[in-house]
C-alpha positions as CSV (number, residue, x, y, z in Angstrom):
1,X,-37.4,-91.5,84.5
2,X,-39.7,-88.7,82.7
3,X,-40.8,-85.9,84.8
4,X,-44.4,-84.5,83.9
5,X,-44.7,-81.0,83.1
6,X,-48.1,-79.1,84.3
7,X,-50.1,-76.5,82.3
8,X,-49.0,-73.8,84.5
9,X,-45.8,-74.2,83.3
10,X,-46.7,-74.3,79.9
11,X,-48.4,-71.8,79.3
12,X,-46.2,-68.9,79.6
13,X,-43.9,-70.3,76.8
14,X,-46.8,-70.5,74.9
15,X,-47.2,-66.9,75.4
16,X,-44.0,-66.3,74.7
17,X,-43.7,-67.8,71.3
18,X,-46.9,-66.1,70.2
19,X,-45.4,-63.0,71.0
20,X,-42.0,-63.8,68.8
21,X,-44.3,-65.0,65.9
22,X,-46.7,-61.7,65.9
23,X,-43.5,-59.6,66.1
24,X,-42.2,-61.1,63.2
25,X,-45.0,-60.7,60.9
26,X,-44.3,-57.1,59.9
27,X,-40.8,-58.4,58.5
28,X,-42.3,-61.3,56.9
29,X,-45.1,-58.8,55.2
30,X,-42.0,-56.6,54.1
31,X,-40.0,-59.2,53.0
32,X,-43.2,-60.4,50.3
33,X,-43.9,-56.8,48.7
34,X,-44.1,-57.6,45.1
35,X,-41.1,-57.3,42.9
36,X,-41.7,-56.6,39.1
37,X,-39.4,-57.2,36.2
38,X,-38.5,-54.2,34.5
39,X,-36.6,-55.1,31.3
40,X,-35.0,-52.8,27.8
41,X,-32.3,-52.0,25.8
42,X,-29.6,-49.6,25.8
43,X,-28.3,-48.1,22.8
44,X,-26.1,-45.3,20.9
45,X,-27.7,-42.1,19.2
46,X,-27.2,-44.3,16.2
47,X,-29.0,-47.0,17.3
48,X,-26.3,-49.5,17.9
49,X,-26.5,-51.7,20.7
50,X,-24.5,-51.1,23.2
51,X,-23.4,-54.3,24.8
52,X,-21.8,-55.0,28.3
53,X,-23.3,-51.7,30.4
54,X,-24.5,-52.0,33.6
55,X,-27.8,-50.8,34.7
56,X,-29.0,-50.1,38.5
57,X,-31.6,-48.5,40.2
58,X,-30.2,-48.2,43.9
59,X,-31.6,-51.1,45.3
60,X,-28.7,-53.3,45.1
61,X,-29.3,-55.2,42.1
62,X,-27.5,-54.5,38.8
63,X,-27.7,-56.2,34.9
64,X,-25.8,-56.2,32.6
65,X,-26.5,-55.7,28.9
66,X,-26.3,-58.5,26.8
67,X,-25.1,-58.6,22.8
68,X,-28.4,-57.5,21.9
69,X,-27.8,-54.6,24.5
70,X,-31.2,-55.7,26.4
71,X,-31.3,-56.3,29.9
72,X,-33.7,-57.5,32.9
73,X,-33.7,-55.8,36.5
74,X,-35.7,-56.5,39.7
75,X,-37.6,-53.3,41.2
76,X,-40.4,-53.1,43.9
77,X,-43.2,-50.7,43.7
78,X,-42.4,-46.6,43.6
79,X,-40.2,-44.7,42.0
80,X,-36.7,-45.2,41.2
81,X,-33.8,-43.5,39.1
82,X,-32.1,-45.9,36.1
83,X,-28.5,-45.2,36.7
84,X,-27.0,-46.8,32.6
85,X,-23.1,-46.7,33.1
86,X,-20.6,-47.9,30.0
87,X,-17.0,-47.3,30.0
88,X,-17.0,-46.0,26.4
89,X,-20.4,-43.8,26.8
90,X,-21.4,-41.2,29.3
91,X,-23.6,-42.4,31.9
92,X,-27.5,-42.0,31.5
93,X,-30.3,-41.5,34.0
94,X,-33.8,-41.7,34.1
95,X,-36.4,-41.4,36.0
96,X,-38.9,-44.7,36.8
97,X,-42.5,-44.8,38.9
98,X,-43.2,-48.6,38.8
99,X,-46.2,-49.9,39.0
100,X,-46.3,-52.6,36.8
101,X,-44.0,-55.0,34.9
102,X,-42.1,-52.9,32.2
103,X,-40.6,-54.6,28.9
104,X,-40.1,-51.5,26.5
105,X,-37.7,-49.3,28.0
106,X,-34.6,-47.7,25.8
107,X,-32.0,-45.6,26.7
108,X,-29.9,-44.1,24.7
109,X,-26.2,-43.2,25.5
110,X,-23.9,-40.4,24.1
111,X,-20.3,-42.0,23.3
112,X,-17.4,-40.2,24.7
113,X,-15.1,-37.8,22.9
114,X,-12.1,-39.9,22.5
115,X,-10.4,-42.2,19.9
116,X,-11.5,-45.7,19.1
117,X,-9.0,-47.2,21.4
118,X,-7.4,-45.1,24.3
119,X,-3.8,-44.3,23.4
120,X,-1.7,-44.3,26.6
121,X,2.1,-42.8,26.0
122,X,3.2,-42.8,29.6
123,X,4.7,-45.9,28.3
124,X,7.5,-44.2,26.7
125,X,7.2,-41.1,28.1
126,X,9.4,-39.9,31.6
127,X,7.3,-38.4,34.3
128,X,9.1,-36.0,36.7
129,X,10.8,-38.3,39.0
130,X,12.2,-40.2,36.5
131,X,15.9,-40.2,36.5
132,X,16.4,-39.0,33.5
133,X,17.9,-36.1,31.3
134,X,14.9,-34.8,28.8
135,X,13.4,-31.8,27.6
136,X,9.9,-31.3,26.9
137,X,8.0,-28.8,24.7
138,X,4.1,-28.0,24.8
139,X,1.8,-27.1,22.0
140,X,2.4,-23.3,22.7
141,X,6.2,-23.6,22.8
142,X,6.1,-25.6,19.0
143,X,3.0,-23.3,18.1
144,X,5.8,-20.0,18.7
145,X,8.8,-21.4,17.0
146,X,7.2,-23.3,13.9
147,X,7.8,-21.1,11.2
148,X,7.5,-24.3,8.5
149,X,11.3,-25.5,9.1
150,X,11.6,-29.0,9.4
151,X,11.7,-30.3,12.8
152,X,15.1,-30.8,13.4
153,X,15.5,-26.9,12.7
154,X,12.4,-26.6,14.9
155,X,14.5,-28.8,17.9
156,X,17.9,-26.6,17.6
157,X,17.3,-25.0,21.1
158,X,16.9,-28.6,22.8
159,X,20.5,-29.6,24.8
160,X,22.7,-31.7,22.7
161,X,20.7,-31.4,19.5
162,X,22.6,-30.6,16.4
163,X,21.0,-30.3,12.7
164,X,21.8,-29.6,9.1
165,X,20.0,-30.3,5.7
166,X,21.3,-30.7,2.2
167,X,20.0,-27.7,0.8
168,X,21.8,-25.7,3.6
169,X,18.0,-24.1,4.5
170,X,15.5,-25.4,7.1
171,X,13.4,-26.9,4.5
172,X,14.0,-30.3,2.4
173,X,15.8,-33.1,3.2
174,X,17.4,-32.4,7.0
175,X,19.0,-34.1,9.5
176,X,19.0,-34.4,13.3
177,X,21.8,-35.4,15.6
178,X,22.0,-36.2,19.5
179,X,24.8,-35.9,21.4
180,X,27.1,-35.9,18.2
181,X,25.4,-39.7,16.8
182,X,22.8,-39.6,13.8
183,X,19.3,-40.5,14.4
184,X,19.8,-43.7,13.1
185,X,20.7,-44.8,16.6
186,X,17.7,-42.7,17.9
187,X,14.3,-44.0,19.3
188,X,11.6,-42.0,17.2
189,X,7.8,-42.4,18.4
190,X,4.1,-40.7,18.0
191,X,1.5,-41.8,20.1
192,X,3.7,-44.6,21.4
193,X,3.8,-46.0,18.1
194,X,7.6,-46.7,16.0
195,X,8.7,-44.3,13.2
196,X,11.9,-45.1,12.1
197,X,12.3,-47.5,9.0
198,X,13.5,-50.5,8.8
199,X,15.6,-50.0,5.7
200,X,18.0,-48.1,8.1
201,X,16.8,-47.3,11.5
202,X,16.1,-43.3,10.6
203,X,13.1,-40.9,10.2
204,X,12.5,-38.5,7.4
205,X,10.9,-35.4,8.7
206,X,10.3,-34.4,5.1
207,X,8.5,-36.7,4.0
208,X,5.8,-35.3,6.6
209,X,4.9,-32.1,5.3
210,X,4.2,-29.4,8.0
211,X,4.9,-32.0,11.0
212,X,4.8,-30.3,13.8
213,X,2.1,-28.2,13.5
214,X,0.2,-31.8,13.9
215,X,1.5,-32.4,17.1
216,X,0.7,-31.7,20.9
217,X,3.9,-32.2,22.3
218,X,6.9,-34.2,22.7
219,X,9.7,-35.2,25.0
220,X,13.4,-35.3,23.9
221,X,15.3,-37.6,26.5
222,X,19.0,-37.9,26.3
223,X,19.9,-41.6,26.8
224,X,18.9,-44.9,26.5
225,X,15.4,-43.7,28.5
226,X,12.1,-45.4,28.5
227,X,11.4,-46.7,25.3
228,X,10.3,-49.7,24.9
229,X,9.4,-50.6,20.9
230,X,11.4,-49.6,17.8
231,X,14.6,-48.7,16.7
232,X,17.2,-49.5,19.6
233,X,17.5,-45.7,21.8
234,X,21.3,-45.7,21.5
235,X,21.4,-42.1,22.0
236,X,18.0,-41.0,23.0
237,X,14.4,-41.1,22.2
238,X,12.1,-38.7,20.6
239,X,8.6,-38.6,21.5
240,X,5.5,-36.8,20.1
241,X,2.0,-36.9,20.7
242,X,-0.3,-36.2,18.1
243,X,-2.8,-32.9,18.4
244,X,-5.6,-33.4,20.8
245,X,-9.1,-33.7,20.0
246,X,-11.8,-31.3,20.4
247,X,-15.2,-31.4,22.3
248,X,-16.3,-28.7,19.4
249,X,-15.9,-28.3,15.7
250,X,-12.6,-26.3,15.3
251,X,-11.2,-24.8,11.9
252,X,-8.0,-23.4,12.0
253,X,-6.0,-21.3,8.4
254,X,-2.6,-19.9,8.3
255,X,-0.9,-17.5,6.4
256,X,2.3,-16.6,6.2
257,X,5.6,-15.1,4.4
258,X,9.3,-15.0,4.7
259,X,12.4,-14.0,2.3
260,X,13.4,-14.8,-1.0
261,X,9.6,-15.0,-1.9
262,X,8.7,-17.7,0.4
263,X,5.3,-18.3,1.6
264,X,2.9,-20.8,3.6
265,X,-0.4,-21.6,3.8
266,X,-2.3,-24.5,6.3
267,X,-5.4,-25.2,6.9
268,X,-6.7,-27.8,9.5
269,X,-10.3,-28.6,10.5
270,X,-12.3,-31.4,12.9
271,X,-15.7,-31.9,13.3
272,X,-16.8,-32.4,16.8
273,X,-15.7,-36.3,18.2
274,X,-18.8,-36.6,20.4
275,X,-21.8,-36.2,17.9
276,X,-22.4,-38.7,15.2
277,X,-22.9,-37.3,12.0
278,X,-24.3,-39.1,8.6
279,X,-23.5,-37.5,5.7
280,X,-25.4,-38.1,2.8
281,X,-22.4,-40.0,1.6
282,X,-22.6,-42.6,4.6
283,X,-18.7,-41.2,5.1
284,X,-17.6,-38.6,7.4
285,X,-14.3,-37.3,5.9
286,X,-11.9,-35.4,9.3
287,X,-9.1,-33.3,7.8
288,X,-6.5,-33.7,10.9
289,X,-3.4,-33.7,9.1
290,X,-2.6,-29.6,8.0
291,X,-2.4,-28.9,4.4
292,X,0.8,-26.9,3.2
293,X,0.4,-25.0,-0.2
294,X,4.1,-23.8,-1.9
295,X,3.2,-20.6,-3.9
296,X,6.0,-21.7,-6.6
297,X,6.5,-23.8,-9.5
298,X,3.2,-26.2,-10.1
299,X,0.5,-26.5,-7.6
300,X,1.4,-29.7,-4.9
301,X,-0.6,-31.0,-2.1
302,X,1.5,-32.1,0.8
303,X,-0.1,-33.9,3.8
């Protein structure tokens, strides 16, 4: 049985919905304020494209830059800051008043100083709490006892370390032992990577002219330890870190002298990792590696 309804009734939820739909409108008139496309590409002083950054403007919406290193983002009217973030580049801003579509925009991103691939030795290197016998050394330490002995010499003061070399100097063919066993049952590593050879498990410091003054630091760990490649660490490990790089062109030349006529000369010198340079040559040549001059017999370049 239907019941009618009279207009008195009706009418106030009239009134009522009226008043929902008119206080809704500002939303809806919000919600429809034009969006433009605003679209470029990202790339490297050099002109590369740089693919896989992501670009954002604060409004919630991101893009990502494709192979070509071009990318499309949504932005209303007014002005907004371009926030262009890579992993490998330092992160770029700029300044945007829209008021229009935009499909020319580049930005160009400065990569950062550091190699071509990150090199990570915490993997075979023992942090503080790790329960383990090791001595460490920092570039200072090497820097006031390398006098241009071989590093086994250069390791004498570590715990455990004996030495000796054929010659009966601390030059030429030399020889390291740890806890009284030869180094070829000793884990030897720079940067994380394997040095010993497979002929028979050892490392010849002489065959690196000038070693250490090309490394950072190192780590001498007494034990089997936390290697993890190469030769099995029977004994102990070894590990060195090759010399940092700089933010700024650096040039560095030695001098030096000693008994029985001895003398040494190094040079080093870097250009600075986070500017791109083109040479005329289309090469750009880093000396890294120091250069070690002997002042007798005929003239030899040792790297």
């Amino acid at each position: 049985m239907y019941q009618r309804v009279s207009d008195s009734a009706i009418a106030p939820m009239a009134r009522l919905w009226l008043a929902l739909q008119v206080a809704g409108m500002p939303g809806a008139l919000l919600a429809q304020e034009p969006v433009f496309a605003v679209g470029g590409v990202v790339r490297t002083l050099s002109g590369a494209p740089v693919a896989g950054a992501t670009v954002s403007a604060g409004t919630g919406a991101t893009a990502q830059t494709d192979a070509d290193g071009r990318f499309t983002l949504p932005l209303p009217l007014g002005r907004h800051v371009l926030r262009v973030s890579h992993p490998a580049h330092e992160t770029a801003t700029r300044e945007l008043d829209i008021t229009g579509p935009l499909a020319d925009l580049e930005v160009q991103l400065t990569p950062l100083p550091r190699f071509a691939e990150e090199v990570v030795v915490a993997a075979v290197r023992a942090d503080a709490e790790a329960p383990m016998t090791k001595r460490e050394m920092d570039r200072r330490e090497i820097e006031s006892l390398n006098t241009g002995q071989e590093m086994p010499f250069l390791l004498k003061e570590v715990p455990s370390v004996t030495q000796y070399s054929d010659s009966g100097s601390s030059t030429g063919y030399s020889y390291i032992y740890l806890r009284g066993i030869p180094q070829t049952r000793m884990n030897v590593t720079l940067d994380g990577v394997p040095l010993n050879e497979p002929e028979d498990s050892a490392f010849y410091f002489a065959n690196f002219g000038d070693f250490a003054n090309a490394i950072e630091s190192l780590q001498v760990q007494r034990g089997v330890g936390t290697s993890t490649v190469g030769a099995a660490s029977f004994v102990g490990s070894i590990n060195f870190a090759s010399i940092d790089l700089k933010d700024k062109a650096a040039a560095d030349v030695r001098l030096g002298g000693g008994s029985f006529g001895t003398s040494r000369i190094s040079a080093a010198c870097q250009p600075p990792c986070n500017v791109t340079s083109r040479p005329t040559s289309g090469v750009t040549i880093s000396l890294l590696a120091p250069l070690t001059l002997p002042t007798t017999g005929a003239p030899q370049a040792r790297y």
